[in-house]
C-alpha positions as CSV (number, residue, x, y, z in Angstrom):
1,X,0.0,0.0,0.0
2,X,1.3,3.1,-1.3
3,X,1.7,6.5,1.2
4,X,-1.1,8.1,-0.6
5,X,-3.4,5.2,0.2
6,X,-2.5,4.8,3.1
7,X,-2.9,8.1,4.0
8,X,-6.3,8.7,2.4
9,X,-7.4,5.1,4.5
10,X,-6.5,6.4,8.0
11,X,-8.0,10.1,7.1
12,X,-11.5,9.5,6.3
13,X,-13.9,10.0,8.8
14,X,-15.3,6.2,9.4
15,X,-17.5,7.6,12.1
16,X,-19.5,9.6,9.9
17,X,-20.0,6.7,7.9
18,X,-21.7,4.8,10.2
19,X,-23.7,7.0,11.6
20,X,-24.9,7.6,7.8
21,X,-24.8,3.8,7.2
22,X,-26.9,3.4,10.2
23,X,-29.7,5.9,9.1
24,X,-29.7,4.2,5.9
25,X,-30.2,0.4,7.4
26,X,-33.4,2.2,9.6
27,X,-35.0,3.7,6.6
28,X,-34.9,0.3,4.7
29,X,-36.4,-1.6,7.4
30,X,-38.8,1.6,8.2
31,X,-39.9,1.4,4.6
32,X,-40.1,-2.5,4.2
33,X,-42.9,-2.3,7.3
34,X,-44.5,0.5,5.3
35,X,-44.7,-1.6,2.5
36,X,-44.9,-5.0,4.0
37,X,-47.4,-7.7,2.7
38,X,-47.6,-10.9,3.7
39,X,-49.3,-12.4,0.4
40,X,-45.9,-10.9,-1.6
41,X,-42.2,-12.6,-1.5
42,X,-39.8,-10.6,1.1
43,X,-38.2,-8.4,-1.3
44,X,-39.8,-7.3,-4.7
45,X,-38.3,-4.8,-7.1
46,X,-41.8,-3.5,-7.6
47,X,-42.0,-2.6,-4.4
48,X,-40.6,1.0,-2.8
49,X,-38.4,-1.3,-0.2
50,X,-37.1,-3.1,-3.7
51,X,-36.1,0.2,-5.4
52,X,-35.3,1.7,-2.2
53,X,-32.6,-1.1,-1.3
54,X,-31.4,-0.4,-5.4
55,X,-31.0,3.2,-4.2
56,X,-29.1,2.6,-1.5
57,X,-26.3,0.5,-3.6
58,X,-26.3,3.1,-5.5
59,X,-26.1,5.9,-3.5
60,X,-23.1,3.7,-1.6
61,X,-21.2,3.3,-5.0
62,X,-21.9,7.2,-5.8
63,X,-19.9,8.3,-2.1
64,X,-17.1,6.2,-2.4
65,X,-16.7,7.6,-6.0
66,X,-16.2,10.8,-4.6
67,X,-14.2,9.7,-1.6
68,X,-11.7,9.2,-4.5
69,X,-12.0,12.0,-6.2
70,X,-9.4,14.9,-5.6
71,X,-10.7,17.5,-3.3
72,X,-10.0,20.4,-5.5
73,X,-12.3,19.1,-8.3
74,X,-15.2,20.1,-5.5
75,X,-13.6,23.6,-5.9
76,X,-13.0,24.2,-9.2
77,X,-16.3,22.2,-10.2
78,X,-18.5,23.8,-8.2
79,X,-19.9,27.0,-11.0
80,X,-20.5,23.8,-13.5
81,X,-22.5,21.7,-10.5
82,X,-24.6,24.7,-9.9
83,X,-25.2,26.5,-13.5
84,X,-26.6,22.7,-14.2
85,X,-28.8,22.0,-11.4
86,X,-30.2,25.7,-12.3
87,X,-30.7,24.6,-15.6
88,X,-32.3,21.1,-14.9
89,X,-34.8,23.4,-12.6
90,X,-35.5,25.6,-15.4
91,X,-36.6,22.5,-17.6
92,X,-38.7,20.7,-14.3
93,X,-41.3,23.9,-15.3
94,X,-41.1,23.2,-18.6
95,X,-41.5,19.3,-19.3
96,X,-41.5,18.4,-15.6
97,X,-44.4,15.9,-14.2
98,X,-46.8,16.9,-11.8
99,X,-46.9,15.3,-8.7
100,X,-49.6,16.4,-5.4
101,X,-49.9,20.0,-6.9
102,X,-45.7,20.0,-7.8
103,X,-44.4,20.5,-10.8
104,X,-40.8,18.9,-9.8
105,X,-39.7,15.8,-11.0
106,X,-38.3,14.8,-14.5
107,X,-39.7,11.5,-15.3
108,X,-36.5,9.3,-16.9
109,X,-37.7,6.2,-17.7
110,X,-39.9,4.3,-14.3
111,X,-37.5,6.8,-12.7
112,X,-38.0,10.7,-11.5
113,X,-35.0,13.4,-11.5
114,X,-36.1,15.9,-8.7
115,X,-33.5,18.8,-9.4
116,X,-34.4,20.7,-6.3
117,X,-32.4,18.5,-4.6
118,X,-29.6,18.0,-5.8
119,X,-29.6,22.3,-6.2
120,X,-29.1,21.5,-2.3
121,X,-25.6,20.5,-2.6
122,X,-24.6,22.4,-5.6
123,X,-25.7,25.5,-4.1
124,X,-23.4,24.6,-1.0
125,X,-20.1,24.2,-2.6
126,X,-20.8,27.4,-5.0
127,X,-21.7,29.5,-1.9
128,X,-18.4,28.2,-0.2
129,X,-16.4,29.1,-3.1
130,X,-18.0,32.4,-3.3
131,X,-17.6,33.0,0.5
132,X,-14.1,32.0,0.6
133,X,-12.9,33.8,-2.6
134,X,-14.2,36.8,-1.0
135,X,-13.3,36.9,2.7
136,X,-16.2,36.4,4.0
137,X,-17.1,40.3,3.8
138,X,-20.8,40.1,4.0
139,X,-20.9,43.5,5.3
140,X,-19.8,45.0,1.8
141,X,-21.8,44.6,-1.5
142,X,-19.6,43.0,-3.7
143,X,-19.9,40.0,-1.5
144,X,-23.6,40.4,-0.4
145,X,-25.3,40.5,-4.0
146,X,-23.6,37.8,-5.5
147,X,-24.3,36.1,-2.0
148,X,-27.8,36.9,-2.3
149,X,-28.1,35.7,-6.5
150,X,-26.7,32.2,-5.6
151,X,-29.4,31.6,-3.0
152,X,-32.1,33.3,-4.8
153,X,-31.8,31.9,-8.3
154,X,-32.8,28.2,-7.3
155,X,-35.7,29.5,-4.3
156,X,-37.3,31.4,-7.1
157,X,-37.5,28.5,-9.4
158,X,-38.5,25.9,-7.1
159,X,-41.3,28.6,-5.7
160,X,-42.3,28.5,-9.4
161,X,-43.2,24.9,-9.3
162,X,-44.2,25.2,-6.9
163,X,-42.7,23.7,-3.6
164,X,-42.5,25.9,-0.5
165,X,-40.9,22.6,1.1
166,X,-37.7,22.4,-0.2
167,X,-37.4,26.5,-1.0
168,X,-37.3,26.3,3.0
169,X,-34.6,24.4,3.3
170,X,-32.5,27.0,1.2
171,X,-34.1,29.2,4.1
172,X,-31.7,27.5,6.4
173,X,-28.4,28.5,4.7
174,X,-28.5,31.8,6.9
175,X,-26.9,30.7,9.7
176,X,-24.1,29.8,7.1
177,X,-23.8,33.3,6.8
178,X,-24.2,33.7,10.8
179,X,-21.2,31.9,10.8
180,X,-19.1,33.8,8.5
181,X,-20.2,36.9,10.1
182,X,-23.5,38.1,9.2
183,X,-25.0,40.6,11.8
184,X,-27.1,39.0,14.3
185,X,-29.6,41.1,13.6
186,X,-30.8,39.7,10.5
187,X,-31.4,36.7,12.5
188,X,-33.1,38.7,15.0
189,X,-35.4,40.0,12.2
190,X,-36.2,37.0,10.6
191,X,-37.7,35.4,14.3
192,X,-39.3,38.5,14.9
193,X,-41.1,38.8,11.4
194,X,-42.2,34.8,12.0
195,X,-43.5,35.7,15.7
196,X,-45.2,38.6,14.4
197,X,-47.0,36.7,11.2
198,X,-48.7,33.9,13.8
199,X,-49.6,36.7,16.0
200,X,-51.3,38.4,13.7
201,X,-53.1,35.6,12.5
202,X,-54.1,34.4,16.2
203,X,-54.9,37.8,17.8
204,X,-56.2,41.6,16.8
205,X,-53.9,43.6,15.4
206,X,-54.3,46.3,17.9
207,X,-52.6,44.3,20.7
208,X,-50.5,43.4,18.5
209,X,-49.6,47.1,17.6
210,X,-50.3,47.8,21.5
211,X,-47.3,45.7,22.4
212,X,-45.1,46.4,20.0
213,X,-45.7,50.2,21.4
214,X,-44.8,48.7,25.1
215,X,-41.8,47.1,23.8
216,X,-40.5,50.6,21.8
217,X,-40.9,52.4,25.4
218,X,-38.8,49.7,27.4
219,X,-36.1,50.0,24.7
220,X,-36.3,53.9,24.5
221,X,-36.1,54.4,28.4
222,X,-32.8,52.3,28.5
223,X,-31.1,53.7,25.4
224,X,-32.6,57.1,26.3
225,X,-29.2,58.8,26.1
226,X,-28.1,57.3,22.1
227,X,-30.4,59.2,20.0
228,X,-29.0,56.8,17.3
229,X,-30.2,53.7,19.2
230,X,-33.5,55.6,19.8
231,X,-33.6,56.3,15.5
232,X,-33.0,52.8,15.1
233,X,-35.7,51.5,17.4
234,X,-38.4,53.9,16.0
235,X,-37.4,52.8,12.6
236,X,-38.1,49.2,13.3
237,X,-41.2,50.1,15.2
238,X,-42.7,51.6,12.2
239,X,-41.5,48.4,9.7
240,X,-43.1,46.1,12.5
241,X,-46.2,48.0,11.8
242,X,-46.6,48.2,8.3
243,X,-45.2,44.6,8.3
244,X,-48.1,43.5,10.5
245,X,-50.8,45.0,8.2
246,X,-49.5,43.2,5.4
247,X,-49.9,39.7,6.7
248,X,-53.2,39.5,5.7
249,X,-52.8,40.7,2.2
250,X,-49.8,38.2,2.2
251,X,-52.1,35.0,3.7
252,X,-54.9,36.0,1.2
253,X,-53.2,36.5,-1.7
254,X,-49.8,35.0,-1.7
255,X,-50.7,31.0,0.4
256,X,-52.2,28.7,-1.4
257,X,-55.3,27.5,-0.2
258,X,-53.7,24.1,1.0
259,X,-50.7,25.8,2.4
260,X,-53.6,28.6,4.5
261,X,-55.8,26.0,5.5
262,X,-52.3,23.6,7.3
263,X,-51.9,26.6,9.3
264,X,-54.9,27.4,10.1
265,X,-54.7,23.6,11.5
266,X,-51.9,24.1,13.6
267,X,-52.5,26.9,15.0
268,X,-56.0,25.8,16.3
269,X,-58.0,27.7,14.0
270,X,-59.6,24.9,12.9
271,X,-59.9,20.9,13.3
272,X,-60.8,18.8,10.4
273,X,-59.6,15.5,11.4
274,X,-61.4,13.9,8.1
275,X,-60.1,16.3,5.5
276,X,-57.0,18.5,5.7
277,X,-56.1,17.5,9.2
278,X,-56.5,13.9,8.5
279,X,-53.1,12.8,7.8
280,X,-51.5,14.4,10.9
281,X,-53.9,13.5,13.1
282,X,-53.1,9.3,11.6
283,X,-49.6,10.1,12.1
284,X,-49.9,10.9,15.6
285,X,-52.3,8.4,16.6
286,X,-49.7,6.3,15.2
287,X,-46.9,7.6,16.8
288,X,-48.9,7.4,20.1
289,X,-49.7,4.2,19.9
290,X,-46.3,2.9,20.1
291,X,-46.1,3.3,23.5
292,X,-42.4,3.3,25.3
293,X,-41.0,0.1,23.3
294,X,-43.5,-0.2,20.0
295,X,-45.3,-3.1,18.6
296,X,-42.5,-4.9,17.2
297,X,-40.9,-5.0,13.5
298,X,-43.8,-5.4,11.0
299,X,-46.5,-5.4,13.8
300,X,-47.9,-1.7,13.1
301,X,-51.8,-1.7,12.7
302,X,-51.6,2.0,11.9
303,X,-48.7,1.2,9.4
304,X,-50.2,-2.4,8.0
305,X,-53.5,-0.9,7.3
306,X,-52.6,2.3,5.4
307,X,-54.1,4.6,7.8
308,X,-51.0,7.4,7.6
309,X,-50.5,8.7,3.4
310,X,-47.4,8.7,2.2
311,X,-46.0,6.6,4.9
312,X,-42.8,5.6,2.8
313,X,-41.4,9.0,1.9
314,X,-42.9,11.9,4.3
315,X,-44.4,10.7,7.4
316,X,-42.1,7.1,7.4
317,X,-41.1,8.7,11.2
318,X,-44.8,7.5,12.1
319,X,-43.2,3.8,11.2
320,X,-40.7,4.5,13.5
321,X,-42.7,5.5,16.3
322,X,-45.5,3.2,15.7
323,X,-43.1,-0.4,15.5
324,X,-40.4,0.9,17.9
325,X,-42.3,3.6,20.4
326,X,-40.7,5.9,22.1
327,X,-37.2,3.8,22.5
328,X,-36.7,3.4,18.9
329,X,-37.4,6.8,18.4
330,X,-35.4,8.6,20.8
331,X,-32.1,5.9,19.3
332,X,-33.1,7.7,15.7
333,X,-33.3,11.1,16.8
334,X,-29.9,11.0,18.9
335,X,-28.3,9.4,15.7
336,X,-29.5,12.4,13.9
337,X,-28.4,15.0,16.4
338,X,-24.3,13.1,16.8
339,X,-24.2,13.2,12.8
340,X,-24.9,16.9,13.0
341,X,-22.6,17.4,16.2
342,X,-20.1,15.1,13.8
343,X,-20.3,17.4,11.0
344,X,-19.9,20.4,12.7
345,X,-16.7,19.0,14.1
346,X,-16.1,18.0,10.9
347,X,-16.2,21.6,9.5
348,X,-14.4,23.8,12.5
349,X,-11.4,21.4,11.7
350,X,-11.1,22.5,8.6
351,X,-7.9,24.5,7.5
352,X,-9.7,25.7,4.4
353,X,-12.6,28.2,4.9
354,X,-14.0,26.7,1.8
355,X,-14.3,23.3,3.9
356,X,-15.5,25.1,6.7
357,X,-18.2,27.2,5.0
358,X,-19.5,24.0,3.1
359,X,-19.7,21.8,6.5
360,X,-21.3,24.3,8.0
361,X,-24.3,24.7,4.7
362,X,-24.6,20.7,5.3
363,X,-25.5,20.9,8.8
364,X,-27.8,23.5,8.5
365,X,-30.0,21.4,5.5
366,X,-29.6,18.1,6.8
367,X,-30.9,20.0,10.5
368,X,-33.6,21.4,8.5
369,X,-35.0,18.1,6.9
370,X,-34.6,16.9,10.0
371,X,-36.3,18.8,12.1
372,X,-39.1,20.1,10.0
373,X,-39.7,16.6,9.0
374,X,-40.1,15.0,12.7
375,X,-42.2,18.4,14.0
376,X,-44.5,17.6,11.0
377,X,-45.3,14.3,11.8
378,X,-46.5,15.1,15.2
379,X,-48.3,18.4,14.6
380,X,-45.7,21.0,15.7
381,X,-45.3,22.3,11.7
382,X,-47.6,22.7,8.9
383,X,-46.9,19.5,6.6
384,X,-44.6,20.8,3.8
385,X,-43.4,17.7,2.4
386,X,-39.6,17.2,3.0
387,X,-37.8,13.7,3.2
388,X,-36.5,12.7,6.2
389,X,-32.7,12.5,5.2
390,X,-31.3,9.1,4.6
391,X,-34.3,7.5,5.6
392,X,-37.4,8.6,3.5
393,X,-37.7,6.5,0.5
394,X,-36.8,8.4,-3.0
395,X,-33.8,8.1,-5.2
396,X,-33.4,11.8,-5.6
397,X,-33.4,12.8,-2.4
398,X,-31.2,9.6,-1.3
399,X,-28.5,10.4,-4.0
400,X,-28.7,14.0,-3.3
401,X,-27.8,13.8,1.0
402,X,-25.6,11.1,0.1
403,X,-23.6,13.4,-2.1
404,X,-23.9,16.4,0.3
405,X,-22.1,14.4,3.0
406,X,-19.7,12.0,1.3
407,X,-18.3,15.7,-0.5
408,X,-17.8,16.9,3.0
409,X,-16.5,13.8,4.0
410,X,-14.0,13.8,1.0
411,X,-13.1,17.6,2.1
412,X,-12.1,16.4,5.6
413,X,-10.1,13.8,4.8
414,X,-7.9,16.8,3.2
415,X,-8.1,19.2,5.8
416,X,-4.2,19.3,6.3
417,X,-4.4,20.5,2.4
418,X,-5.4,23.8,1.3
419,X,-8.4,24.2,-1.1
């Protein structure tokens, strides 16, 4: 064995690995109980645990292709990765298929492209080259706009198809920017605008406006003496205002019905248990009905009798819950929170700021998909429809997390290089 083999051997991060090898093995067996029927043989390529398991090998072969790759072709490939996702969502709007309202997948074959996610990762490494080129000088233009125009491009185009789902997770990519020194207060901002939107929705807008007013006093008595502080306060008093009586135009006109009427559901407007809120209200019962350690492998009523949609791909968590209860669920969730805790170790390693910045873009989707996905199924979010990484069955959104990591993974195991 040569130096260069060994070295790459003893450098790549096997813990990482297994963690994802281990998320994969539970969304196989999560999916095979969703699918399970005792009348059919074990496996069937029919099936979505058949294709699924082909997915997998696939996705396997895919990572340890780019485990030998060299980590500058990440680098200087990225512009090509990105202008061709952008281009494969430009043609999803023109000759994509329509699935539940979505205009997103490119049927190839008995196979569906979905370009919004692999955008995910190609936006990543061209948003770490950007960000590194630059500094990291998000305070100055030149770096903000072209900052800004990477993001946006592929959120406006996926909006157009449209799937508020995914353009969400692009959402997350902020606290990329947190990291590389965006002011806190656009963070700040965002919560505040989100806090004030389900406010608004929930109670009048006068005490709303009332204690807002409140607020703008408490801040103004203790900055009393920086008239610049006072400025800045008044100023955002008057944008909290007007933003405030534009959520309804905003709700009316901008939500679709669908997306209106899931809100309206979980904030306990109203309950409609048969219609809208149906498939939440299954995924809990489910969930619930696990108790502490679940019915056993392939014993799920909920799961054997189809009570939950799309139990394979969005709401497979309720399989989880359901055949595994509580115990099985809490094992899934921690493996999920050490792979992020991994990554993020992963990127503040890293010598190269390019490294960094892109470590730090996949733990903030993977957290997203994550999170969103799990507070969906048990009513804490509005169901948006997001995989649950590495374990929702789908070969576009397998491949695509699979190649987000494993590039990581391939950056790390060159982090005494420079990119």
């Amino acid at each position: 064995m040569n130096t260069q083999n060994r070295n790459f051997f003893f450098n790549v991060d096997f813990l990482t690995i297994f963690l994802y090898l281990c998320l994969l093995a539970i969304g196989w067996f999560s999916i095979h109980a969703a699918v399970y029927n005792e009348d059919e043989a074990l496996i069937t390529l029919s099936s979505n645990s058949g294709k699924q398991l082909i997915f997998i090998v696939v996705a396997i072969v895919v990572g340890v292709v780019i485990l030998l790759l060299d980590s500058r072709f990440m680098f200087t490939f990225s512009p090509v990765f990105y202008g061709i996702t952008v281009l494969l969502l430009v043609v999803v709007l023109v000759v994509g298929r329509n699935v539940g309202g979505n205009q997103a997948w490119i049927p190839i074959g008995s196979f569906r492209l979905q370009p919004s996610e692999f955008a995910k990762w190609a936006t990543s490494l061209l948003l770490a080259r950007h960000l590194s080129v630059m500094n990291s000088k998000l305070s100055e233009w030149r770096t903000a706009l072209p900052t800004l125009a990477i993001l946006g491009v592929p959120v406006l185009l996926i909006i157009l198809q449209p799937d508020a789902g995914s353009a969400l997770v692009f959402g997350s990519l902020i606290f990329v920017l947190y990291r590389e020194g965006l002011s806190p207060l656009y963070l700040v901002s965002g919560f505040m605008m989100i806090v004030l939107f389900i406010l608004t929705l929930l109670y009048p807008k006068l005490y709303i406006i009332a204690g807002l007013f409140v607020l703008l006093g408490i801040l103004v008595y203790n900055y009393q003496r920086s008239r610049a502080m006072i400025a800045t306060f008044v100023g955002g008093f008057l944008l909290c205002v007007l933003f405030v009586f534009s959520v309804d135009f905003v709700y009316d006109n901008v939500l679709k019905s669908h997306q209106k009427v899931r809100i309206d559901l979980l904030l306990g407007k109203v309950k409609d248990l048969r219609g809208a809120g149906y498939n939440v209200n299954q995924s809990k019962i489910a969930i619930g009905s696990g108790g502490l350690w679940g019915k056993g492998y392939l014993q799920g009523t909920q799961t054997k009798f189809n009570f939950v949609p799309e139990q394979s791909t969005d709401f497979i968590f309720c399989t989880v819950g359901e055949e595994w209860g509580f115990a099985g669920s809490f094992v899934v969730i921690g493996i999920y929170i050490f792979l992020l805790m991994r990554i993020i170790h992963l990127a503040e390693r890293q010598r190269s700021s390019f490294s960094r910045i892109y470590g730090y873009a996949v733990a903030c989707i993977i957290f997203c998909h994550f999170f969103v996905n799990i507070a969906m199924t048990v009513g804490l979010m509005p169901v948006i429809g997001i995989p649950l990484p590495f374990v929702s069955y789908g070969g576009s959104s397998l491949l695509s997390f699979t190649i987000l990591l494993f590039i990581l993974i391939k950056l790390d195991s060159n982090r005494m290089g420079i990119v």
